[in-house]
C-alpha positions in Angstrom: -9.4 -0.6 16.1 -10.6 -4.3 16.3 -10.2 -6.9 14.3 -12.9 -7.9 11.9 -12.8 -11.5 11.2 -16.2 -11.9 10.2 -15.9 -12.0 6.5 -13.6 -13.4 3.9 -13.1 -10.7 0.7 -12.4 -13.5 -2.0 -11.4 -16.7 -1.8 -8.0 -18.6 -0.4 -6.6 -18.7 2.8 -7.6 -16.5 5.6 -5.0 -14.4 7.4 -5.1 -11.8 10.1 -3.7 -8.0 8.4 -2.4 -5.3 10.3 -2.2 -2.3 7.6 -0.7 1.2 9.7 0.5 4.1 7.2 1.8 7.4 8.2 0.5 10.1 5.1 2.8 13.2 4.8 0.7 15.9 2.6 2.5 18.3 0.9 5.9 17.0 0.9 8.6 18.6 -0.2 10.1 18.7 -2.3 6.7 19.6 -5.1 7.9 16.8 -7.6 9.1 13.2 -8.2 11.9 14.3 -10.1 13.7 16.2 -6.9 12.7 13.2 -4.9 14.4 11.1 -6.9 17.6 13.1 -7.3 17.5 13.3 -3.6 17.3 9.7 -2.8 20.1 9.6 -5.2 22.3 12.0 -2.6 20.9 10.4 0.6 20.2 6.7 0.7 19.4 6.3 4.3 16.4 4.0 4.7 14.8 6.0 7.4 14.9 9.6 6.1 12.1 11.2 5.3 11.2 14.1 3.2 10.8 17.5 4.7 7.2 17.8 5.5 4.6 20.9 5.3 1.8 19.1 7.3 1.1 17.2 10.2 1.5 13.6 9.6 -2.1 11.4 9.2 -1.9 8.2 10.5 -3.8 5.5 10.1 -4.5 1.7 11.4 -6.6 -0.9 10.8 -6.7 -5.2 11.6 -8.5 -7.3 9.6 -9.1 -10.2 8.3 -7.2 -10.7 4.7 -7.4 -13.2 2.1 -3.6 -14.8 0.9 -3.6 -16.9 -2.3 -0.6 -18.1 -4.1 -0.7 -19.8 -7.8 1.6 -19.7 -9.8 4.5 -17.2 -8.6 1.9 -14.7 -7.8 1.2 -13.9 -4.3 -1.9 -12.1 -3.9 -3.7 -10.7 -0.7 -7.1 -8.9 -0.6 -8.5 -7.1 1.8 -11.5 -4.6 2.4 -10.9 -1.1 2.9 -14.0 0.1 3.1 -14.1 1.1 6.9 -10.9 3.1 6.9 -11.4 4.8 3.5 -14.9 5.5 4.9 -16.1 4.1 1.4 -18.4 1.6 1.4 -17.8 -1.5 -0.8 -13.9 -0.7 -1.9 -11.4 -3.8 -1.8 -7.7 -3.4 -2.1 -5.6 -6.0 -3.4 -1.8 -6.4 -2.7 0.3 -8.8 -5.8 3.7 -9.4 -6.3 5.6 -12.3 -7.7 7.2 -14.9 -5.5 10.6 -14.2 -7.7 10.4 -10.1 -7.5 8.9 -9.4 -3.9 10.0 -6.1 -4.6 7.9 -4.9 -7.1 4.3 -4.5 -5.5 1.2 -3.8 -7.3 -1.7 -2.1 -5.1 -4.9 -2.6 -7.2 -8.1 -0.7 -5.3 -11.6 -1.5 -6.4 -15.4 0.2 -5.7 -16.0 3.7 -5.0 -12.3 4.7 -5.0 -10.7 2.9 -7.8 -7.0 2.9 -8.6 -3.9 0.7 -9.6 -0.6 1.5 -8.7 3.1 -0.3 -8.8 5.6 0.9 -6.1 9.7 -0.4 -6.9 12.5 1.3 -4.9 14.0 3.6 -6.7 11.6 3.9 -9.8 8.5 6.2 -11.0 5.7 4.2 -12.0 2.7 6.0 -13.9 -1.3 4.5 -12.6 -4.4 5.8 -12.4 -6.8 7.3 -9.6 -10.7 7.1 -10.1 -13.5 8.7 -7.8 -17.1 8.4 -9.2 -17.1 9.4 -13.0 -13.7 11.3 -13.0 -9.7 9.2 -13.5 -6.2 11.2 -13.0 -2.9 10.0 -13.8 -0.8 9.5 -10.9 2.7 9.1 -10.1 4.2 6.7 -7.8 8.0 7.1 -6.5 9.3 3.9 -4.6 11.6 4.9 -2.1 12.2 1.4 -0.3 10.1 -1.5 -0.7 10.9 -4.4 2.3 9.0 -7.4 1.5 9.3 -10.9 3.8 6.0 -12.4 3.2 6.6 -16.4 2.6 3.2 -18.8 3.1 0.9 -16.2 4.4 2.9 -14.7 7.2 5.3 -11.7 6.9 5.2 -8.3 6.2 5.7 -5.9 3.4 6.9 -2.0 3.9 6.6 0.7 1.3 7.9 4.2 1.1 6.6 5.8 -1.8 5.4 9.5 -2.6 2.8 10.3 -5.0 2.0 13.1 -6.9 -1.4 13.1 -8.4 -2.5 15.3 -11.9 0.4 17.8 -10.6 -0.7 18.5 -7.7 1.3 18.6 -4.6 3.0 15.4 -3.8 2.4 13.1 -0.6 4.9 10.6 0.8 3.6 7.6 2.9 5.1 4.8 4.5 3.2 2.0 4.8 3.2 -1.7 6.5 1.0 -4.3 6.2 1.8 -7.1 8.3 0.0 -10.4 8.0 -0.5 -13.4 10.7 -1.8 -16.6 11.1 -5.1 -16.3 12.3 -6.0 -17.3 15.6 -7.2 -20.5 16.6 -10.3 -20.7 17.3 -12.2 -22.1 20.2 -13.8 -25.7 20.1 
């Protein structure tokens, strides 16, 4: 997909984002709690849960606002293209003391706010049109090296939303000095 370095979401300093997730459906096991009690057996960074469906994966580069003030690093990006759903921003925060705890806040059409930690369930919310669920969020392993607008951050994280069946994705967002650009 190519980069779209047309337009700046929000104010602060321009960086070029490489987001690529992989999205298991149906993971098993059907709830947090077994996930969690498994992680607890097996630590190993790169297992993943047994799977019912075919893995969706997804890429996209763009361009990416990166802010910093006071502790908080925050970058913003649009997601509209990939979500096929026009007008939605997503916004990526952590503090610059815990890069481990990252809050994903979406906004437009597809609304929700989320905080991933390894090894911790964190309740948000989901919203499509007129109609919120709760949602679950299990961290499995949050890497985060993002220092004055360049690094990456990796999250492992299933979700179970309203009880249904849960999904595990594994997401990196990687983010780059932008290119320089011709005289």
């Amino acid at each position: 997909m190519a980069a779209k370095f047309d337009k700046l979401p929000v104010d602060g300093t321009p960086v070029k984002l490489t987001v690529s997730s992989v999205i298991y459906e149906n993971a098993i096991p059907d709830s947090l709690v077994d996930i969690a009690e498994a992680d607890e057996i097996d630590n190993d960074e790169d297992t993943c849960l047994e799977e019912a469906d075919s893995p969706q994966k997804l890429e996209q580069v763009t361009v990416a606002s990166y802010s910093e003030l006071d502790g908080r690093v925050t970058v913003t990006y649009d997601d509209s293209e990939i979500l096929d759903m026009p007008e939605t921003l997503t916004q990526i925060t952590f503090k610059t003391d815990e890069p481990g705890c990252v809050c994903i806040v979406r906004s437009g059409a597809l609304r929700s706010m989320v905080t991933v930690e390894a090894g911790k369930t964190n309740m948000g919310e989901y919203s499509f049109g007129p109609y919120t669920m709760p949602i679950a969020f299990y961290g499995r392993r949050v890497v985060n090296t993002v220092k004055d607008g360049v690094g990456t951050i990796e999250l492992d994280y299933t979700v179970e939303i309203s009880g249904s069946d849960t999904s595990h994705t594994k997401m990196k967002l990687t983010l780059e000095k932008l290119p320089a650009s011709p005289l």
